[in-house]
mmCIF file as Biopython writes it, N, C-alpha, C and O atoms, coordinates in Angstrom:
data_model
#
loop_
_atom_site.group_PDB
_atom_site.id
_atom_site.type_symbol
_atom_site.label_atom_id
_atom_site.label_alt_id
_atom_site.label_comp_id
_atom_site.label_asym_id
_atom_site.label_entity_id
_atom_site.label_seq_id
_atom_site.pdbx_PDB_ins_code
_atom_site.Cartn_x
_atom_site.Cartn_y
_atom_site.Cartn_z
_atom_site.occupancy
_atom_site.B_iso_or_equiv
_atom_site.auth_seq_id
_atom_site.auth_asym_id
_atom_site.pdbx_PDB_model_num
ATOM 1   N N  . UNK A ? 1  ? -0.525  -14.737 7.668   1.0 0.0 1  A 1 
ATOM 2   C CA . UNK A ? 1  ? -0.682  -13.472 6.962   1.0 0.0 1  A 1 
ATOM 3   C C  . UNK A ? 1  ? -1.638  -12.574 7.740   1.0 0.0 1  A 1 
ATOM 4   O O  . UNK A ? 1  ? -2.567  -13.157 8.299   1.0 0.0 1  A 1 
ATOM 5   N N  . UNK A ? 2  ? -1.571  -11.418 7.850   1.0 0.0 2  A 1 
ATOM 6   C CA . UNK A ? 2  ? -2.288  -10.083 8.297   1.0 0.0 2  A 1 
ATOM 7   C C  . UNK A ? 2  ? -2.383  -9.083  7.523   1.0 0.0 2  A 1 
ATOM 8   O O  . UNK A ? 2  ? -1.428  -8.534  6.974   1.0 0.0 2  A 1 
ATOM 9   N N  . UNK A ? 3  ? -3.717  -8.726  7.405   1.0 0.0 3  A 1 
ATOM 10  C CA . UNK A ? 3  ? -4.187  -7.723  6.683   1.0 0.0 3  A 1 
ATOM 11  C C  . UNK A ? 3  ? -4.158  -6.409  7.482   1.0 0.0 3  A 1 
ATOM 12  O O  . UNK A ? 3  ? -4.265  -6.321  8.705   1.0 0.0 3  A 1 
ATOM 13  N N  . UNK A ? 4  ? -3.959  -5.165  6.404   1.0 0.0 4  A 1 
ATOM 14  C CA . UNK A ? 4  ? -3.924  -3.574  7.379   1.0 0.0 4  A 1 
ATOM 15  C C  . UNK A ? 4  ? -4.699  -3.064  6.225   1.0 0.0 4  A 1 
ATOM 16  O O  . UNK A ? 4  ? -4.770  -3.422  5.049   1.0 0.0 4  A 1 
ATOM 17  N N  . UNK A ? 5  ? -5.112  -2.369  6.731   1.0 0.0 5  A 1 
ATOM 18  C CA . UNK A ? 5  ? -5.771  -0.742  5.509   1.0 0.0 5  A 1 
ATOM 19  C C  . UNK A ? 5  ? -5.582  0.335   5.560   1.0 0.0 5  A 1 
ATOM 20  O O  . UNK A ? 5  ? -6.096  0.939   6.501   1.0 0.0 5  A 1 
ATOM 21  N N  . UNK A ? 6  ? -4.879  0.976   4.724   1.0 0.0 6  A 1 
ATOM 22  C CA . UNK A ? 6  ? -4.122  2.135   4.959   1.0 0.0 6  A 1 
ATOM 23  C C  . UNK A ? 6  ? -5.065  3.138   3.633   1.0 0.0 6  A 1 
ATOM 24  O O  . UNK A ? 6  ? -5.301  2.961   2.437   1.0 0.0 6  A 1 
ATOM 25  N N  . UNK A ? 7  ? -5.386  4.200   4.633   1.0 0.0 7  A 1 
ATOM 26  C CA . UNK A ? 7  ? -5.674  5.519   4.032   1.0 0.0 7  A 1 
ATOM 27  C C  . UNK A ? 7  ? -4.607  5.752   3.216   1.0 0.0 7  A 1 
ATOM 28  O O  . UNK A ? 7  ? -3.536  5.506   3.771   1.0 0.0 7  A 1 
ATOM 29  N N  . UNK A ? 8  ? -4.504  6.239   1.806   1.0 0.0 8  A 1 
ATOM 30  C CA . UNK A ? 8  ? -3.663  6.740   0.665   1.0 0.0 8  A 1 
ATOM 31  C C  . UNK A ? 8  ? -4.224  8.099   0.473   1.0 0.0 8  A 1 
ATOM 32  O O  . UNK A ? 8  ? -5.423  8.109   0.753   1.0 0.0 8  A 1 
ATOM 33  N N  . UNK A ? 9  ? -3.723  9.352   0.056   1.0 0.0 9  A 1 
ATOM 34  C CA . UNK A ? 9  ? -3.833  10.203  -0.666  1.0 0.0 9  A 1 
ATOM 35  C C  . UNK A ? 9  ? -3.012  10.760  -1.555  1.0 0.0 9  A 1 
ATOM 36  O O  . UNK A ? 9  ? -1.825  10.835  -1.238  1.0 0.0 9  A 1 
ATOM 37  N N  . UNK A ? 10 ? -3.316  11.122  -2.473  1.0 0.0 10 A 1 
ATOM 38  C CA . UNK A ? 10 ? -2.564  11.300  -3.531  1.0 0.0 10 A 1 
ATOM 39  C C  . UNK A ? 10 ? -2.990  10.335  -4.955  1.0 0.0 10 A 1 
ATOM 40  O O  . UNK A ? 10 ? -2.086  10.443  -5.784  1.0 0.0 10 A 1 
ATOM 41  N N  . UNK A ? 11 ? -3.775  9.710   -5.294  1.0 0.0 11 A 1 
ATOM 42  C CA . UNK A ? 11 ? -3.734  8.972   -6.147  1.0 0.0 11 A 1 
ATOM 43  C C  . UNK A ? 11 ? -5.363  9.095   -6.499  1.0 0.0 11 A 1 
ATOM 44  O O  . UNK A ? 11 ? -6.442  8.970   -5.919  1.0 0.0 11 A 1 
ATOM 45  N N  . UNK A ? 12 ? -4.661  9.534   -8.295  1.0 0.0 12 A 1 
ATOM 46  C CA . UNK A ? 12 ? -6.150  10.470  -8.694  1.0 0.0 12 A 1 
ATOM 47  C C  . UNK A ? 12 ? -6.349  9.579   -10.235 1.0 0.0 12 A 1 
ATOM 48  O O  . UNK A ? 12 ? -6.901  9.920   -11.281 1.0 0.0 12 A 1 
ATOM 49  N N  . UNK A ? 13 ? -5.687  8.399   -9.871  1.0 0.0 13 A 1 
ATOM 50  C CA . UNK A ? 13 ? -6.165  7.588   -11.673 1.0 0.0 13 A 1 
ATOM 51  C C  . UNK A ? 13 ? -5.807  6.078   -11.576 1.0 0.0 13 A 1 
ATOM 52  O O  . UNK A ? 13 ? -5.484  5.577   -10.499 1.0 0.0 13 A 1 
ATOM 53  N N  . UNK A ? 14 ? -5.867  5.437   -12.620 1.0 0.0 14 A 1 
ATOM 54  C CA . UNK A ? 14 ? -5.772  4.077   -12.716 1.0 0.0 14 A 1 
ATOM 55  C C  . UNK A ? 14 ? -3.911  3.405   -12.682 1.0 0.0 14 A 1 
ATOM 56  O O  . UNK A ? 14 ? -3.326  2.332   -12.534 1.0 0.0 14 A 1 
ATOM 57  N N  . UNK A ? 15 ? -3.563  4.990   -12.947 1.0 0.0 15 A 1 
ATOM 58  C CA . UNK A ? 15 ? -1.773  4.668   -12.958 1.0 0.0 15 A 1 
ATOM 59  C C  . UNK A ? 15 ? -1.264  5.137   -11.845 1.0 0.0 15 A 1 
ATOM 60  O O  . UNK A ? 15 ? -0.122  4.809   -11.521 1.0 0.0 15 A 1 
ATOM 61  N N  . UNK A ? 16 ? -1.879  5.825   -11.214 1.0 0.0 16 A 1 
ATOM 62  C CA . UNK A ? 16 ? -1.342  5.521   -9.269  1.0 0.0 16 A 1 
ATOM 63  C C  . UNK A ? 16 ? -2.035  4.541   -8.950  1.0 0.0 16 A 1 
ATOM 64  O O  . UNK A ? 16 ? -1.348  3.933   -8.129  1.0 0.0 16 A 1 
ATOM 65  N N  . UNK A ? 17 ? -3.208  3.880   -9.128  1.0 0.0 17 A 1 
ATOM 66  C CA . UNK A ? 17 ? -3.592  2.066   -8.285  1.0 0.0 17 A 1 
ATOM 67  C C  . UNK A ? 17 ? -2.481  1.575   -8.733  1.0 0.0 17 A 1 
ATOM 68  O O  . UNK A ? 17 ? -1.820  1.228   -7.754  1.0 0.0 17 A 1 
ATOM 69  N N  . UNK A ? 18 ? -1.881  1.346   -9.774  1.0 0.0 18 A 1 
ATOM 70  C CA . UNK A ? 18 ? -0.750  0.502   -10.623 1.0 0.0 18 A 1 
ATOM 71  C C  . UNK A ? 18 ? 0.536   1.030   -9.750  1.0 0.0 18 A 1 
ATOM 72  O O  . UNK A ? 18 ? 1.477   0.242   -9.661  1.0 0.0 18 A 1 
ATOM 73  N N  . UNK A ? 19 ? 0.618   1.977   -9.266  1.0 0.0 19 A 1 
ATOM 74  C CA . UNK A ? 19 ? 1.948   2.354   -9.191  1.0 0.0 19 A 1 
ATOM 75  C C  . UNK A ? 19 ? 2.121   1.814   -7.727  1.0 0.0 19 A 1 
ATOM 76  O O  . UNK A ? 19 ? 3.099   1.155   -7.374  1.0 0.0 19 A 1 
ATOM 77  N N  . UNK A ? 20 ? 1.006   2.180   -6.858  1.0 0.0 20 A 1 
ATOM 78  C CA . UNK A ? 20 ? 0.961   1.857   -5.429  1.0 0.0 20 A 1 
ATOM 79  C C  . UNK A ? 20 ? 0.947   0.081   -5.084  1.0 0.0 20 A 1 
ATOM 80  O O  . UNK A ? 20 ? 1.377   -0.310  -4.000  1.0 0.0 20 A 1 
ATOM 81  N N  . UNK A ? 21 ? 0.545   -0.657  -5.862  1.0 0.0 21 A 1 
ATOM 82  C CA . UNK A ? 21 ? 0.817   -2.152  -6.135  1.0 0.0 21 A 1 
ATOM 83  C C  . UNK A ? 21 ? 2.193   -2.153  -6.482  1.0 0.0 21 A 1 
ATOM 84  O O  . UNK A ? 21 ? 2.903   -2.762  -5.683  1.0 0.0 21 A 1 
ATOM 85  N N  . UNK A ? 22 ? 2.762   -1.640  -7.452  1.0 0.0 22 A 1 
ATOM 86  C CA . UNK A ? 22 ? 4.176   -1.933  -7.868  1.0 0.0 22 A 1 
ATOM 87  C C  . UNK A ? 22 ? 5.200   -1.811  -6.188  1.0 0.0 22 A 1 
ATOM 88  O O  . UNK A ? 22 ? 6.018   -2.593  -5.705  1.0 0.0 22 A 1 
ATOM 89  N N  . UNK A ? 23 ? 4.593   -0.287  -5.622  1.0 0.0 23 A 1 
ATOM 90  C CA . UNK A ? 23 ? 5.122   0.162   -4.697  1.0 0.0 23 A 1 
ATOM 91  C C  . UNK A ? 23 ? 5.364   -1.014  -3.667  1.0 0.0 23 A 1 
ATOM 92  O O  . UNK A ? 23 ? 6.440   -1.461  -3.270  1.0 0.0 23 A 1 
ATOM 93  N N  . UNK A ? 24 ? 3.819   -1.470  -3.276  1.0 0.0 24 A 1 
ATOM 94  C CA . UNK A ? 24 ? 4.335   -2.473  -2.353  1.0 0.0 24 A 1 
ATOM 95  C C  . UNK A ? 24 ? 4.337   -3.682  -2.627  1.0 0.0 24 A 1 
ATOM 96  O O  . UNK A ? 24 ? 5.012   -4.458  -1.951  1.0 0.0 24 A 1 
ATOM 97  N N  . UNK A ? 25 ? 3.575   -4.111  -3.685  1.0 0.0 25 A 1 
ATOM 98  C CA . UNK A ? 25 ? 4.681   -5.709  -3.921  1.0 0.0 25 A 1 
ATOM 99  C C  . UNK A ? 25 ? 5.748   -5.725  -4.597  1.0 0.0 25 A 1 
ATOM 100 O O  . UNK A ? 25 ? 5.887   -6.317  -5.667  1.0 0.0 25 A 1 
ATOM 101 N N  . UNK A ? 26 ? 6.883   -4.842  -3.816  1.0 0.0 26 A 1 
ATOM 102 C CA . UNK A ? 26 ? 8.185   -4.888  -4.351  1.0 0.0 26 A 1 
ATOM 103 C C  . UNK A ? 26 ? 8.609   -4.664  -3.126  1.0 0.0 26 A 1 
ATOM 104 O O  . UNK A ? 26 ? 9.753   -4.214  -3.050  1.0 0.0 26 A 1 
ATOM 105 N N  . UNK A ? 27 ? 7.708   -4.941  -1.579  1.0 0.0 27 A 1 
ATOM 106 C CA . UNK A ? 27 ? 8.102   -5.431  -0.380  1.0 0.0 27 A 1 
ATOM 107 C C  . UNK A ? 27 ? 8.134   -6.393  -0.182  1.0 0.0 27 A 1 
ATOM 108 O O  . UNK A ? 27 ? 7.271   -6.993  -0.822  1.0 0.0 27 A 1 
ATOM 109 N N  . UNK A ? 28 ? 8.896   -7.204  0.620   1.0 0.0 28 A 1 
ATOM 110 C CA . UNK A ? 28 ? 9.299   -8.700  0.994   1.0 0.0 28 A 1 
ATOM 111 C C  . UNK A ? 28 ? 8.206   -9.257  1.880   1.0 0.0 28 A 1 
ATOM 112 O O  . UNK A ? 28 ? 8.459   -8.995  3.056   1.0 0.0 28 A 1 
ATOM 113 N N  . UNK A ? 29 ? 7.351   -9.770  1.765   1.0 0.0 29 A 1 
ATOM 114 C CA . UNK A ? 29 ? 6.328   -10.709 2.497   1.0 0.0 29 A 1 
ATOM 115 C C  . UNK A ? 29 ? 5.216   -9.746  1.947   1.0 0.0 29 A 1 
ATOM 116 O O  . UNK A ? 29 ? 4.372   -9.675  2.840   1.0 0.0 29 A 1 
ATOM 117 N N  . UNK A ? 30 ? 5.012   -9.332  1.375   1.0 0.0 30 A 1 
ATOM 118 C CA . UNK A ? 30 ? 3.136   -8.744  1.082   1.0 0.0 30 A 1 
ATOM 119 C C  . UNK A ? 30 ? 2.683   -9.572  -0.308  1.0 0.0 30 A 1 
ATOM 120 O O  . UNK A ? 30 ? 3.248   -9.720  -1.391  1.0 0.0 30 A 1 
ATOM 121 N N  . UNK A ? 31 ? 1.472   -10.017 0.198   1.0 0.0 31 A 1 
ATOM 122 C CA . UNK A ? 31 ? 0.896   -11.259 -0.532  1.0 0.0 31 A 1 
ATOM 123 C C  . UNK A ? 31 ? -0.167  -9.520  -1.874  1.0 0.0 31 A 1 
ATOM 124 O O  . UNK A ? 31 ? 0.065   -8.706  -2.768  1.0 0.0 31 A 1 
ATOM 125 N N  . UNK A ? 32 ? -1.233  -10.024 -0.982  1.0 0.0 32 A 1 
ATOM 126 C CA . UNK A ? 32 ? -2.099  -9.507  -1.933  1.0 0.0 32 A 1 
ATOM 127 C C  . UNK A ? 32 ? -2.421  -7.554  -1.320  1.0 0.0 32 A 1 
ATOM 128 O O  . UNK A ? 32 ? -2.315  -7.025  -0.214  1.0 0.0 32 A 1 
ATOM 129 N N  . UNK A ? 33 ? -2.840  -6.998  -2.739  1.0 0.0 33 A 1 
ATOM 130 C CA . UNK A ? 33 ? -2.857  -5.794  -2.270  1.0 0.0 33 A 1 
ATOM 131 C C  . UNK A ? 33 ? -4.245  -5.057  -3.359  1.0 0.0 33 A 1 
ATOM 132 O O  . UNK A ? 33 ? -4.479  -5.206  -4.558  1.0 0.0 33 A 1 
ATOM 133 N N  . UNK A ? 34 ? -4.790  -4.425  -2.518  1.0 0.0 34 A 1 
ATOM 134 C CA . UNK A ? 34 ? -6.115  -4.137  -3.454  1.0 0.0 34 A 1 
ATOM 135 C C  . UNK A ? 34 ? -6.242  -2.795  -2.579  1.0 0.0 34 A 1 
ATOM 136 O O  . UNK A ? 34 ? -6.250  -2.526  -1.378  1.0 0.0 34 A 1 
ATOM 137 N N  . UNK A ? 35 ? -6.383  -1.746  -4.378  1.0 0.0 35 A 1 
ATOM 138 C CA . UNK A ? 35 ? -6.833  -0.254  -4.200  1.0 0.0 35 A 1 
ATOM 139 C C  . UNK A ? 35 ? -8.035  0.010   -4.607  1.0 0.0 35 A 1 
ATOM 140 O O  . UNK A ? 35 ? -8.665  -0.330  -5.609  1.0 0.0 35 A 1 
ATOM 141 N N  . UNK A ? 36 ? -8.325  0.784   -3.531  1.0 0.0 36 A 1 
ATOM 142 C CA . UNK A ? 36 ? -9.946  1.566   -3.688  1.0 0.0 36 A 1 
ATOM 143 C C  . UNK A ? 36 ? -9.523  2.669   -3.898  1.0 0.0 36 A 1 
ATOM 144 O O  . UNK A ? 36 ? -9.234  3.356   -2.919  1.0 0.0 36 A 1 
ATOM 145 N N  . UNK A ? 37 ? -9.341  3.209   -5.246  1.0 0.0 37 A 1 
ATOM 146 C CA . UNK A ? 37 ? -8.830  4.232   -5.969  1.0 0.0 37 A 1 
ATOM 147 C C  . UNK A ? 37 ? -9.864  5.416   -5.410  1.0 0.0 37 A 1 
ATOM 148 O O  . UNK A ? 37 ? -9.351  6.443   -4.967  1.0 0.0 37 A 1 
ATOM 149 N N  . UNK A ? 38 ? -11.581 5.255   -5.431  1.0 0.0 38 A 1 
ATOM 150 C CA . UNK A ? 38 ? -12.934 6.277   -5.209  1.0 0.0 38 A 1 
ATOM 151 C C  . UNK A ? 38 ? -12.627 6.182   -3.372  1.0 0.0 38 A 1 
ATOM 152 O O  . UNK A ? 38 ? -12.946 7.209   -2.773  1.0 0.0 38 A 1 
ATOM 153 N N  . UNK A ? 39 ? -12.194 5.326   -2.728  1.0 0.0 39 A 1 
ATOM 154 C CA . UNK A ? 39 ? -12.351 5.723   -1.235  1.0 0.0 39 A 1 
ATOM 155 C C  . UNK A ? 39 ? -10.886 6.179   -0.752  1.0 0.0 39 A 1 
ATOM 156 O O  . UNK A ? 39 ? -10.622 6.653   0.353   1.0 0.0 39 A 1 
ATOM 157 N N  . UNK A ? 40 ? -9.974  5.934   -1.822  1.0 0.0 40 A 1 
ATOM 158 C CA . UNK A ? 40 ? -8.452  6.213   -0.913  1.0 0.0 40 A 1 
ATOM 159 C C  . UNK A ? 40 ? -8.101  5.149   0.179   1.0 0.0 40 A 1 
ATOM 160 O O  . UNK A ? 40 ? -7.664  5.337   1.314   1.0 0.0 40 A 1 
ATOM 161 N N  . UNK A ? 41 ? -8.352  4.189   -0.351  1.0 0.0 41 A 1 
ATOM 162 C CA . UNK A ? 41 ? -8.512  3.090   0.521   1.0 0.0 41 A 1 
ATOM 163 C C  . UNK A ? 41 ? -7.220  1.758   0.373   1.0 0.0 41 A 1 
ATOM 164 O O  . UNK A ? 41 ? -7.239  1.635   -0.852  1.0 0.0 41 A 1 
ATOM 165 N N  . UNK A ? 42 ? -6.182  0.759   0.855   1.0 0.0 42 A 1 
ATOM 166 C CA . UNK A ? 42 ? -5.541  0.439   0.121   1.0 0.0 42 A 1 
ATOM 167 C C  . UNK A ? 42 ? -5.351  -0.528  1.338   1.0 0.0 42 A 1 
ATOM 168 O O  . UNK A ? 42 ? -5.171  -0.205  2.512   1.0 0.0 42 A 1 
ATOM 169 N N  . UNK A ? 43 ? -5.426  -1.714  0.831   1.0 0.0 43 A 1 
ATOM 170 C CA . UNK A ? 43 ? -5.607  -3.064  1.661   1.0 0.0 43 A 1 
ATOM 171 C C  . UNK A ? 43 ? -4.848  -4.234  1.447   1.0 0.0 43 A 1 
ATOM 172 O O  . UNK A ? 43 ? -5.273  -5.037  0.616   1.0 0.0 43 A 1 
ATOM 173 N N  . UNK A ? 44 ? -3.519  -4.535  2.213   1.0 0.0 44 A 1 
ATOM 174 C CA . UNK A ? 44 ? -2.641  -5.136  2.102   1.0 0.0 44 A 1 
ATOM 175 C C  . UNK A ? 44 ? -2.370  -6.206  2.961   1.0 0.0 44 A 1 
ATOM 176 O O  . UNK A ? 44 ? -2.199  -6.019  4.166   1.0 0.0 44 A 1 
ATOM 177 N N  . UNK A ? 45 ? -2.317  -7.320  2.438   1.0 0.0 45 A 1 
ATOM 178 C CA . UNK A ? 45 ? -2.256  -8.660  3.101   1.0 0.0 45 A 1 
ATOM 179 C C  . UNK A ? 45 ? -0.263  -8.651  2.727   1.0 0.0 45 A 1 
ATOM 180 O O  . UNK A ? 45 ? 0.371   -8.469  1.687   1.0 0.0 45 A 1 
ATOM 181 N N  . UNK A ? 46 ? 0.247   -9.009  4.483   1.0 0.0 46 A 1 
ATOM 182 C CA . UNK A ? 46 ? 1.373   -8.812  4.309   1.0 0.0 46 A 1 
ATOM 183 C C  . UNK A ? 46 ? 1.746   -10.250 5.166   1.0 0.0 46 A 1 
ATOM 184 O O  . UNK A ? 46 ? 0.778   -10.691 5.785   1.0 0.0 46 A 1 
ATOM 185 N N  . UNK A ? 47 ? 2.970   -11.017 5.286   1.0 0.0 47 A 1 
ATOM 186 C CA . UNK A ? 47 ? 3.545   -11.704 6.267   1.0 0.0 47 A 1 
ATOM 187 C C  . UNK A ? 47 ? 4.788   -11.037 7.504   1.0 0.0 47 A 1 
ATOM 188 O O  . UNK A ? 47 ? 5.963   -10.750 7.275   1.0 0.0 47 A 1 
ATOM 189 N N  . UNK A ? 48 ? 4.041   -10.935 8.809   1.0 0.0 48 A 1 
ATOM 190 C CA . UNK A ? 48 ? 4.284   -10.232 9.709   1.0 0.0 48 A 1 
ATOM 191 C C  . UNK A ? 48 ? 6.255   -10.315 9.855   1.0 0.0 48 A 1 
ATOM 192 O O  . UNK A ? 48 ? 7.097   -9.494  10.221  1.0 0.0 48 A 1 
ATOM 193 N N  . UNK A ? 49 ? 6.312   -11.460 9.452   1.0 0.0 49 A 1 
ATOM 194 C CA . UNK A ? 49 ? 7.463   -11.712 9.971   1.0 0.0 49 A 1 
ATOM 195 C C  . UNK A ? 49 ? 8.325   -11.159 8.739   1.0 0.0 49 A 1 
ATOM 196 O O  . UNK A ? 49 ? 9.555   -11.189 8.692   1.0 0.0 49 A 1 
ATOM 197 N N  . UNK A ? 50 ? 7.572   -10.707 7.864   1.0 0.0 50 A 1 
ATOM 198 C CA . UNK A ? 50 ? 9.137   -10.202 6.563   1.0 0.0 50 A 1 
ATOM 199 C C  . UNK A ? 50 ? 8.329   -8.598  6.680   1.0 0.0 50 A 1 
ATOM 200 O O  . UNK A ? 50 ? 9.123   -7.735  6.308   1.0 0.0 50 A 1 
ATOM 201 N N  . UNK A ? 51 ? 7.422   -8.201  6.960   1.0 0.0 51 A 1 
ATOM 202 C CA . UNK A ? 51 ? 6.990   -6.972  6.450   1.0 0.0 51 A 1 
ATOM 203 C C  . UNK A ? 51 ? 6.777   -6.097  8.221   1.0 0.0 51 A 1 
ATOM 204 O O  . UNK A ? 51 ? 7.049   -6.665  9.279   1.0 0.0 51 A 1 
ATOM 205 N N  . UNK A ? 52 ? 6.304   -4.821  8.121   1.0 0.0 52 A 1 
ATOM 206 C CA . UNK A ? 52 ? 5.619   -4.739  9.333   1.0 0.0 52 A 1 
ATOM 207 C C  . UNK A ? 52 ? 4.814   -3.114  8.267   1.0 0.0 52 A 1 
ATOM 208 O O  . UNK A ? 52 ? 4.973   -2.675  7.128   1.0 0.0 52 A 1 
ATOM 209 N N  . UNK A ? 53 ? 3.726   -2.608  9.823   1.0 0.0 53 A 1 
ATOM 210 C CA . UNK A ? 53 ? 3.306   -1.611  8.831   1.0 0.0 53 A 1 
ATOM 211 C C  . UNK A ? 53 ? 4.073   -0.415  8.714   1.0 0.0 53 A 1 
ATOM 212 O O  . UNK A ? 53 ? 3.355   0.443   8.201   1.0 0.0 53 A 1 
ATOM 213 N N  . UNK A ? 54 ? 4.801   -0.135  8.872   1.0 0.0 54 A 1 
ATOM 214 C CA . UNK A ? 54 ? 5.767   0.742   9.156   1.0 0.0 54 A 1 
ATOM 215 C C  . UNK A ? 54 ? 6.600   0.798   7.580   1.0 0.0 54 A 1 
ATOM 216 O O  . UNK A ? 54 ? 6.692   1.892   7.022   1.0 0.0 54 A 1 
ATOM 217 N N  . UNK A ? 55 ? 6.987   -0.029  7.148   1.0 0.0 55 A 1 
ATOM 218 C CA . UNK A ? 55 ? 7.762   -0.847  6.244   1.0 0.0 55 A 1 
ATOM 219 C C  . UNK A ? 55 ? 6.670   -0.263  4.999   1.0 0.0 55 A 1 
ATOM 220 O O  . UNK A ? 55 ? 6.927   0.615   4.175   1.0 0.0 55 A 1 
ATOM 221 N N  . UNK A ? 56 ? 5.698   -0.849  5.107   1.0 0.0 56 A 1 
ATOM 222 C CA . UNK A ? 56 ? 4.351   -0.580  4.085   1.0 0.0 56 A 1 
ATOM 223 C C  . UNK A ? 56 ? 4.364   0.821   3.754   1.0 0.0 56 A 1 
ATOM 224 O O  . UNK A ? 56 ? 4.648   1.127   2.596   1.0 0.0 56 A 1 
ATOM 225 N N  . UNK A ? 57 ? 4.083   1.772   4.647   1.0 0.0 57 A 1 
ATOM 226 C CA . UNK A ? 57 ? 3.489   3.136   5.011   1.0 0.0 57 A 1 
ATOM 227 C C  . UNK A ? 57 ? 5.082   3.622   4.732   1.0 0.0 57 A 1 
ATOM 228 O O  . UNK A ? 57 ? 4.894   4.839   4.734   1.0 0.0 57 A 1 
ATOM 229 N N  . UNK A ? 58 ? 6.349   3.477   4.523   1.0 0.0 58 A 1 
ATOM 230 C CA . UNK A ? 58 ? 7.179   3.753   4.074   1.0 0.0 58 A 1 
ATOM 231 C C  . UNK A ? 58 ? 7.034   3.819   2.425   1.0 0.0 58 A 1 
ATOM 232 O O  . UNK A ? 58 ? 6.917   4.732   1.607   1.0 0.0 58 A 1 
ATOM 233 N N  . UNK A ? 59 ? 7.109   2.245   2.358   1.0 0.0 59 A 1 
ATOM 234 C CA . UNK A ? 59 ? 7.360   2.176   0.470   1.0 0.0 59 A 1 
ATOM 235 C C  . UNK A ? 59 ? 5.919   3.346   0.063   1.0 0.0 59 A 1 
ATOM 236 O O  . UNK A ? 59 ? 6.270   4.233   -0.716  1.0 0.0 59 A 1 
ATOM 237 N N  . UNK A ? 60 ? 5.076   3.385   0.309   1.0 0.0 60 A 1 
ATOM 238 C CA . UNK A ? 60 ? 3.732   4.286   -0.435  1.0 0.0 60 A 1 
ATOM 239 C C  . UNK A ? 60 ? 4.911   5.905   -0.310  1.0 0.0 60 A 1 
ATOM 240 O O  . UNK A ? 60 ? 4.814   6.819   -1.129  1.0 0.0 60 A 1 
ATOM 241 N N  . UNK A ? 61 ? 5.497   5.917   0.368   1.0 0.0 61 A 1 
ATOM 242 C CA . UNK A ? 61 ? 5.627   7.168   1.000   1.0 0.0 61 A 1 
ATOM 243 C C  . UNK A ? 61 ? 6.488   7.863   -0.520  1.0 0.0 61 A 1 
ATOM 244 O O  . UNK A ? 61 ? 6.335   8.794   -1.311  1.0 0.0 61 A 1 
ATOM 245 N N  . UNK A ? 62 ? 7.386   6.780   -0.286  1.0 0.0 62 A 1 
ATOM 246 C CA . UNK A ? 62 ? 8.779   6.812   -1.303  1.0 0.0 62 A 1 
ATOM 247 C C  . UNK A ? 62 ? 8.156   6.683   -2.544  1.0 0.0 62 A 1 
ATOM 248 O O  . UNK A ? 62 ? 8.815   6.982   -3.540  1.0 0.0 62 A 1 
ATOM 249 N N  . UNK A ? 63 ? 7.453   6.443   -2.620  1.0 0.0 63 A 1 
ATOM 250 C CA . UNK A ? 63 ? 6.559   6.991   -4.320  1.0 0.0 63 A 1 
ATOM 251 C C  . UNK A ? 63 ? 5.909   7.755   -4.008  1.0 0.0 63 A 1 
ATOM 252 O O  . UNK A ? 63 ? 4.765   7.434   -4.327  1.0 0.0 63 A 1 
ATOM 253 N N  . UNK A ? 64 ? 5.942   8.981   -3.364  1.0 0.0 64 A 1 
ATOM 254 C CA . UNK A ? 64 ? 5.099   10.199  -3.486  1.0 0.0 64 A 1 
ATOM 255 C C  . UNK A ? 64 ? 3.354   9.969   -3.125  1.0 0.0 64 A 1 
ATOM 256 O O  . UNK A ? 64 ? 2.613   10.821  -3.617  1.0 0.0 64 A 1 
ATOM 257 N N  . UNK A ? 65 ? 2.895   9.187   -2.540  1.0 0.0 65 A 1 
ATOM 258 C CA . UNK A ? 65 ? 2.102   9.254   -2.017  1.0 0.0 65 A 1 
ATOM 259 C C  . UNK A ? 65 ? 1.961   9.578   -0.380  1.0 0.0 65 A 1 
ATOM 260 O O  . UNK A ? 65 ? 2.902   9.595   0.415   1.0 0.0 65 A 1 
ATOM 261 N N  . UNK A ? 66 ? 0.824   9.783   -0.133  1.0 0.0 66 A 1 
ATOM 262 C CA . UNK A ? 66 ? 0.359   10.327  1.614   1.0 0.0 66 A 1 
ATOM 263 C C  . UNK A ? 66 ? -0.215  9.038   2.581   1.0 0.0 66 A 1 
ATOM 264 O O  . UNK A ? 66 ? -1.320  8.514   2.446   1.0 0.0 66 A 1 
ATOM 265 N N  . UNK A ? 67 ? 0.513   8.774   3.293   1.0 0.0 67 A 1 
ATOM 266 C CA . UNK A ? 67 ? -0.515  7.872   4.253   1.0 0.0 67 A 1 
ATOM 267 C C  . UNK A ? 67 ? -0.951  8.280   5.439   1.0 0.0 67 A 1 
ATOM 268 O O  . UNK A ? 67 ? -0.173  8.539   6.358   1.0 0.0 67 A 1 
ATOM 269 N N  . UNK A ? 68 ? -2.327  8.386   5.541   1.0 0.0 68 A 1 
ATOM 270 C CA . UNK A ? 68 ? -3.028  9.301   6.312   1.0 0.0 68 A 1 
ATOM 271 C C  . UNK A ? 68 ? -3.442  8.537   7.441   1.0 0.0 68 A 1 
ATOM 272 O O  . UNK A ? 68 ? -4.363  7.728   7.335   1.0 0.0 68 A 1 
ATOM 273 N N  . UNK A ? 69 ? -2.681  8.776   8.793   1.0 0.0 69 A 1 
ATOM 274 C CA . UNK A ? 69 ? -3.366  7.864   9.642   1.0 0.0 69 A 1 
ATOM 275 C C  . UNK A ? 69 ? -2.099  7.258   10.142  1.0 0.0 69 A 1 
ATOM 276 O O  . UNK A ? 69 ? -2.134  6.346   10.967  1.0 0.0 69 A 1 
#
């Protein structure tokens, strides 16, 4: 497993952290995923071989969020 941290913007409450979890663990190999809702911060433990970050920084995308970076 490999961890990334991806800058988010767009997410201004407790139901975009919820939504951006739904977002990506409803990708194939991402284990654990934890939002820093106050830093825009969003930290995803994925398995390289089913996920990549590209893949990640997609699904956020497709729910209307920004990935900055």
């Amino acid at each position: 497993m490999q961890t990334i941290t991806l800058r988010v913007t767009g997410m201004s409450c407790m139901g975009c952290v919820n939504s951006v979890k739904n977002l990506l663990g409803a990708v194939s190999g991402v284990g654990r995923v934890v939002v820093d809702l106050a830093a825009g911060r969003v930290d995803v433990e994925y398995d390289p071989a089913q996920a990549n970050p590209d893949t990640l920084k997609s699904a956020i995308q497709d729910g209307g969020y920004q990935v900055v970076g």
